[in-house]
C-alpha positions as CSV (number, residue, x, y, z in Angstrom):
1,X,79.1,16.6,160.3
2,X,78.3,17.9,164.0
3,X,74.9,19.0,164.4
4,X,73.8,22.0,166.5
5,X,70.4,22.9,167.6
6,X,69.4,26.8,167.0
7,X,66.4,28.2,168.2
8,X,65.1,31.0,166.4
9,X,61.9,33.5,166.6
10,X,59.2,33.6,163.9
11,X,55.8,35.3,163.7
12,X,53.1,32.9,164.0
13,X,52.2,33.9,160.0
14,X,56.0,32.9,159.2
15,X,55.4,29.7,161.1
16,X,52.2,29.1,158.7
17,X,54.4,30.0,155.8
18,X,57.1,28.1,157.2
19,X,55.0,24.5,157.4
20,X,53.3,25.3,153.7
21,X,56.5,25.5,152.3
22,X,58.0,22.7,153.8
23,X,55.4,20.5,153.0
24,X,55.5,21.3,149.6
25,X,59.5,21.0,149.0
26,X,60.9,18.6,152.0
27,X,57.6,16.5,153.0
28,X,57.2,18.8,156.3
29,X,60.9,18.6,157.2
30,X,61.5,22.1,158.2
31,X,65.2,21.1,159.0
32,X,65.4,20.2,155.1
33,X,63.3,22.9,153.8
34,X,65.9,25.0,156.1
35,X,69.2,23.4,155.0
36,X,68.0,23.8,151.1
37,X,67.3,27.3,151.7
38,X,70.7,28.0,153.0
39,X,72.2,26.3,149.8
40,X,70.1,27.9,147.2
41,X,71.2,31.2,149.5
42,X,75.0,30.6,149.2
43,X,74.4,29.3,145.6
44,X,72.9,33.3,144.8
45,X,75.9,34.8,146.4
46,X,78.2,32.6,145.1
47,X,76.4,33.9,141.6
48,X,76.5,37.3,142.7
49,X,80.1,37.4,143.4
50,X,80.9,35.6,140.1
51,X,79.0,38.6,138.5
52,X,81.4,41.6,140.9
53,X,84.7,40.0,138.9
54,X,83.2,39.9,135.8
55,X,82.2,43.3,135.7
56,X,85.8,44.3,137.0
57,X,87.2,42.0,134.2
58,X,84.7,43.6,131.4
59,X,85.8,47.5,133.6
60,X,89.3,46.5,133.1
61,X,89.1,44.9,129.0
62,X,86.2,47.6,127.6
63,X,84.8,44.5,126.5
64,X,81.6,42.5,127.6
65,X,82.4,39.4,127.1
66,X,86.0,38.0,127.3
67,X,84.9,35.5,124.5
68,X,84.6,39.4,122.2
69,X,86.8,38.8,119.1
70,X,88.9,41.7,119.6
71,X,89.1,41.4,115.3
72,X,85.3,42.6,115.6
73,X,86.6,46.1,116.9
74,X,87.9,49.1,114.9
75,X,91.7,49.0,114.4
76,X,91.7,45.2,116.6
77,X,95.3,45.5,118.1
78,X,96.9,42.2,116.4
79,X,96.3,38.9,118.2
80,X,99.3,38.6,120.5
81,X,98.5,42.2,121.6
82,X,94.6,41.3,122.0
83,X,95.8,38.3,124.3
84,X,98.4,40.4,126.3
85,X,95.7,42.7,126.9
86,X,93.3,40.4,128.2
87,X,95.5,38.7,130.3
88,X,96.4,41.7,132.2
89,X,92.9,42.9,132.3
90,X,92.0,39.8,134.0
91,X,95.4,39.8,136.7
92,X,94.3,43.7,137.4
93,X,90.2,42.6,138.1
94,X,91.6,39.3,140.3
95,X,94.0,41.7,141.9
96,X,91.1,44.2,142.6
97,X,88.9,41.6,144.3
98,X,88.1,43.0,148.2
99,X,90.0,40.3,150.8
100,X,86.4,38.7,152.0
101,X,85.9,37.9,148.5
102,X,89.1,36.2,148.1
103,X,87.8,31.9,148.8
104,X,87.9,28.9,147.5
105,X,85.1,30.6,144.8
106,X,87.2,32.7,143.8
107,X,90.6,31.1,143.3
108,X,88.3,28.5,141.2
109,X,86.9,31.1,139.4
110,X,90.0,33.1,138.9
111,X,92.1,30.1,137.8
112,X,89.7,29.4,135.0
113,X,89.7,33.1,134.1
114,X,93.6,33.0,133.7
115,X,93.7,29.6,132.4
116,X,91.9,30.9,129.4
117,X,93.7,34.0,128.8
118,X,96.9,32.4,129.1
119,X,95.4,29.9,126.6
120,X,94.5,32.7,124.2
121,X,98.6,34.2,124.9
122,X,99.8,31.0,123.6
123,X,98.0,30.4,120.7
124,X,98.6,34.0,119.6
125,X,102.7,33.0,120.2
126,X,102.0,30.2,118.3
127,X,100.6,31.9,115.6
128,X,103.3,34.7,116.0
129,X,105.8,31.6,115.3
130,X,104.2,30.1,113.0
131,X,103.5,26.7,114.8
132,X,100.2,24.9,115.1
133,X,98.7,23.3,118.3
């Protein structure tokens, strides 16, 4: 990977604050200490983001949890409707994700996400049929 130098400004207490803390976690490389910073930085948003399609998966399904047996509610809609459900809830929350949030992260995520709900659609056919995995 090309490197790049980047000069920056700090306050002479951030420069103090700067040295303590790379001594403790990088040996006095502030280039580390800088480098792990920015991955424990993209490592939160990436969290944070995780968190935004959840909640517009749990918006969209009433439900907390995908993993919520829907058999646990009052008058559960039967299994192959529970799965339908949950796999549109979770197309309409990917289709709701804002443009900049659309990456890599999120077409992992959002795989997964459908993956399991189309998972959950089959085995309720299944059962609808009468077949067993």
């Amino acid at each position: 990977m090309a490197q790049e130098i980047v000069e920056f400004v700090l306050e002479a207490d951030e420069v103090l604050e700067l040295d303590r803390l790379a001594g403790i976690h990088t040996d006095g490389d502030r280039t580390a200490l800088l480098s792990e910073a920015i991955r424990i930085m993209a490592a939160q948003e990436r969290a944070e983001r995780l968190r935004r399609l959840q909640a517009r998966i749990h918006a969209t399904t009433g439900r907390t949890n995908l993993s919520v047996d829907f058999d646990d509610l009052p008058q559960p809609p039967s299994g192959l409707a529970a799965a339908i459900l949950e796999a549109r809830a979770v197309i309409a929350a990917c289709d709701a994700t804002p443009l900049d949030e659309m990456d890599a992260f999120f077409y992992a995520r959002g795989y997964n996400e459908l993956r399991f709900a189309l998972d959950n659609l089959l085995t309720a056919f299944e059962g609808r049929l009468g077949n067993s995995r």
